[in-house]
C-alpha positions as CSV (number, residue, x, y, z in Angstrom):
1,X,74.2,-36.1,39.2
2,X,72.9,-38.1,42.3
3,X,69.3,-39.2,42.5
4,X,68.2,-37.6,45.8
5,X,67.2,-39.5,48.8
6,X,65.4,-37.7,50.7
7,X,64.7,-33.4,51.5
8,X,66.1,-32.3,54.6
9,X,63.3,-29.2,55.1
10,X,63.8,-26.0,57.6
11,X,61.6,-23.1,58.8
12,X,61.9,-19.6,58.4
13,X,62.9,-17.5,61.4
14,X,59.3,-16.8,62.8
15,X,58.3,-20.5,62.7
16,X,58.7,-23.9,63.2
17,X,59.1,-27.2,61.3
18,X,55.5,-27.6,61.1
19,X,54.8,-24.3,59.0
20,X,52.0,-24.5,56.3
21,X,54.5,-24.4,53.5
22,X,56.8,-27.3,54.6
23,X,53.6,-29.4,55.3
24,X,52.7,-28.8,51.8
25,X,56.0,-30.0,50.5
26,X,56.6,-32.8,52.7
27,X,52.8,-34.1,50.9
28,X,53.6,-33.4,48.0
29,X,57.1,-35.3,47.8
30,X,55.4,-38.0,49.4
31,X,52.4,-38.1,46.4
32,X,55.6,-38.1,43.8
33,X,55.9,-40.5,42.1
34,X,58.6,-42.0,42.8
35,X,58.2,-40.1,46.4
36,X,60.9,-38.7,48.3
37,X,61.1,-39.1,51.9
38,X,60.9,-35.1,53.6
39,X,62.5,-34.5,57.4
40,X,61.2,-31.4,58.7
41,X,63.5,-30.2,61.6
42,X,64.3,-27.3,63.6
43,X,67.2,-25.2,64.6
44,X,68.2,-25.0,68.5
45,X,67.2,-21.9,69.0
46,X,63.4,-22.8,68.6
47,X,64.2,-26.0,70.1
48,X,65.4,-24.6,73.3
49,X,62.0,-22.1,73.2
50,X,64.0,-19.3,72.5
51,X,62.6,-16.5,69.7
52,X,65.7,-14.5,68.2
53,X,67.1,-17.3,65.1
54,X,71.0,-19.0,65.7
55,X,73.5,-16.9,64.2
56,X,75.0,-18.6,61.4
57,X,78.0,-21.0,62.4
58,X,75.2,-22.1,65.5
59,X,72.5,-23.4,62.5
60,X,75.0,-24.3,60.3
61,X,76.7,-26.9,62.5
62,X,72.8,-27.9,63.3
63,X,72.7,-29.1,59.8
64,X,75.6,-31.0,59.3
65,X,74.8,-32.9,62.4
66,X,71.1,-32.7,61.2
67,X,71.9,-33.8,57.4
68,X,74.6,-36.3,58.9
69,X,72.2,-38.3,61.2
70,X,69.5,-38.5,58.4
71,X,71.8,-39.7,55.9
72,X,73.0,-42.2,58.4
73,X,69.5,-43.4,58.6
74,X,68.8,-43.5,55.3
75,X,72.0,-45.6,54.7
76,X,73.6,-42.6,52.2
77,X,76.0,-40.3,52.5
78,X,74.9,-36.4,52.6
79,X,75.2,-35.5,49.2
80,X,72.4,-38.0,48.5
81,X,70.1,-35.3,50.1
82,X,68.8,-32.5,48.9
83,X,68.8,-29.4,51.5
84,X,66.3,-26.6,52.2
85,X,63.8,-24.2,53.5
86,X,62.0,-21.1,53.5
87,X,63.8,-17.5,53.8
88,X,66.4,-17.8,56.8
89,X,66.2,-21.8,57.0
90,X,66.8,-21.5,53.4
91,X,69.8,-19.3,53.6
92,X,71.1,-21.3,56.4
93,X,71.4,-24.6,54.3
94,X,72.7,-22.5,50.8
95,X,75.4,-21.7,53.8
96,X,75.8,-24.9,54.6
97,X,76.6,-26.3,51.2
98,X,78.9,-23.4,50.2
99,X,80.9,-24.2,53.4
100,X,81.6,-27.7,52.2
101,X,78.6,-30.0,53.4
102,X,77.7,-32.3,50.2
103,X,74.3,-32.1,49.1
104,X,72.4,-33.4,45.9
105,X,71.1,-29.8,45.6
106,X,69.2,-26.9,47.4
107,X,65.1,-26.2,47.4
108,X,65.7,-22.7,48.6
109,X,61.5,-20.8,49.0
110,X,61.5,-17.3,49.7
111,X,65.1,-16.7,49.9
112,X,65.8,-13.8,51.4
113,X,68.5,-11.4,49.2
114,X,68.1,-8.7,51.8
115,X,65.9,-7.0,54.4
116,X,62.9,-5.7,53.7
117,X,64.2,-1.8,51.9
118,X,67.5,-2.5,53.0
119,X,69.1,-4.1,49.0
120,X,72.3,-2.6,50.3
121,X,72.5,-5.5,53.1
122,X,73.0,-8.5,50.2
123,X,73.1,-11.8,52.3
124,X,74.5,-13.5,48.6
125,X,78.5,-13.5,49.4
126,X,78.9,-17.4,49.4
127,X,76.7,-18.1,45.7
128,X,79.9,-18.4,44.1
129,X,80.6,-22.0,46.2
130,X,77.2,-23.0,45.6
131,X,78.1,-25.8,42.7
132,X,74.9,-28.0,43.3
133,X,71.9,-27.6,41.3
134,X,69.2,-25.4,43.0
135,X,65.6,-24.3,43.3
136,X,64.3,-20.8,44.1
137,X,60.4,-19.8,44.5
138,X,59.7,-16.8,45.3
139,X,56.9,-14.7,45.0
140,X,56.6,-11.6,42.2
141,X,55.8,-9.4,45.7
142,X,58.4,-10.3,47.5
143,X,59.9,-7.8,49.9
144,X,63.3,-9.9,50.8
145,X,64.4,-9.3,46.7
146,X,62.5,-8.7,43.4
147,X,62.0,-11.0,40.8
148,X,64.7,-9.2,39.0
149,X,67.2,-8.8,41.9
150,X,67.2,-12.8,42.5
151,X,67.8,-13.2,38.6
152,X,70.6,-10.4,38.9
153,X,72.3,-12.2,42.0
154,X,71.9,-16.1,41.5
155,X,73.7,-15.5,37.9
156,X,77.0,-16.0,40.6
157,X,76.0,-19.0,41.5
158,X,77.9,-21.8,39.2
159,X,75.7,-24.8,39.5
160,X,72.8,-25.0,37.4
161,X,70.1,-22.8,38.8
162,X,66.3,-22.9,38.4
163,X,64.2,-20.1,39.5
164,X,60.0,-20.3,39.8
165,X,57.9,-17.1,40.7
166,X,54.6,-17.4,41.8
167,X,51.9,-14.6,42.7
168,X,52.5,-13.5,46.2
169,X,54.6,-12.0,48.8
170,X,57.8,-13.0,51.0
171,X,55.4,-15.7,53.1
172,X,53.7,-16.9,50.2
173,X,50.4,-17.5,52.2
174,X,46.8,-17.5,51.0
175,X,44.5,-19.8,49.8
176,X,46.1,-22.2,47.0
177,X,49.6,-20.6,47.7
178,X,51.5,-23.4,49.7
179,X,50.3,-26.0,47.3
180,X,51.8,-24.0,44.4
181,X,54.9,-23.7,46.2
182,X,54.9,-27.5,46.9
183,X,54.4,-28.5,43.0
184,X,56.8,-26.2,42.0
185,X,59.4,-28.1,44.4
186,X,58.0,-31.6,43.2
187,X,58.1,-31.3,39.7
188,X,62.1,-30.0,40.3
189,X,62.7,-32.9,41.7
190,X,61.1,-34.9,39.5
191,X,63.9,-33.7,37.0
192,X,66.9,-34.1,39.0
């Protein structure tokens, strides 16, 4: 397994790189000890001001060039970083990595199995190429997948998987929320 160097970090669809939640991580990767550099970045369609998300080979392609330049900087190749989000940012990089980009492993919060009372409309058809160990937290409320639908649907994924559920709903909001979120994702980390 390689020691990551560094979290590449994307938003949900309704916001940007500077959300609560990816703040919270970003600190509390760079309390770890030892702490892991965090790049927070957004996909094009925010970037050029627009509001309806990239279609996946658009954001995709965003973070290969994305996880490509960082690497570059950080004098590693790609799978020495981990890759990750919230809900569709997270989606987008579990994407990513099933298509072929090398990664250290995936810090997927608030993935979204489905739309909200839609679990017919399953957005889990690449797990099966996801070999690299990943993260989910999610909340017990969440109305993107239950507790028990993520377990049901990440059993297909065949790298070693680690789920963490915390009180709350898809946005995982509210006082005390984001920092449990962010210590979930450091002490992961911390065993990689």
């Amino acid at each position: 397994m390689t020691t990551p160097a560094g979290l590449l970090l994307t938003p949900g669809a309704g916001a940007n790189r500077d959300s609560p939640a990816l703040v919270a991580v970003e600190h509390a990767l760079a309390d770890a000890r030892p702490s892991l550099p965090v790049h927070r970045v957004d996909f094009p369609y925010r970037l050029e001001g627009r509001r309806m998300p990239d279609r996946a080979p658009v954001a995709v392609a965003h973070l290969w060039a994305e996880a490509t330049a960082w690497a570059a900087e950080l004098g590693v190749p790609t799978n020495h970083l981990l890759l990750g989000g919230r809900s569709y940012g997270g989606r987008m990089c579990s994407m990513a990595v099933a298509e072929g980009l090398p990664a250290a492993g995936l810090v997927l919060l608030s993935y979204p199995l489905h739309p909200p009372g839609k679990p017919e409309k399953l957005r889990v058809e690449h797990f099966g190429q996801i070999e690299v160990p990943t993260l989910f937290v999610s909340g017990d409320k969440d109305q993107f997948g239950t507790p028990d639908e993520l377990a049901e649907h990440v059993a297909a994924i065949p790298g070693p998987v680690t789920t963490v559920t915390l009180s709350g709903a898809h946005d995982m909001r509210g006082v005390g929320r984001e920092k449990a979120v962010a210590e979930a994702v450091a002490t992961w980390v911390g065993t990689l």
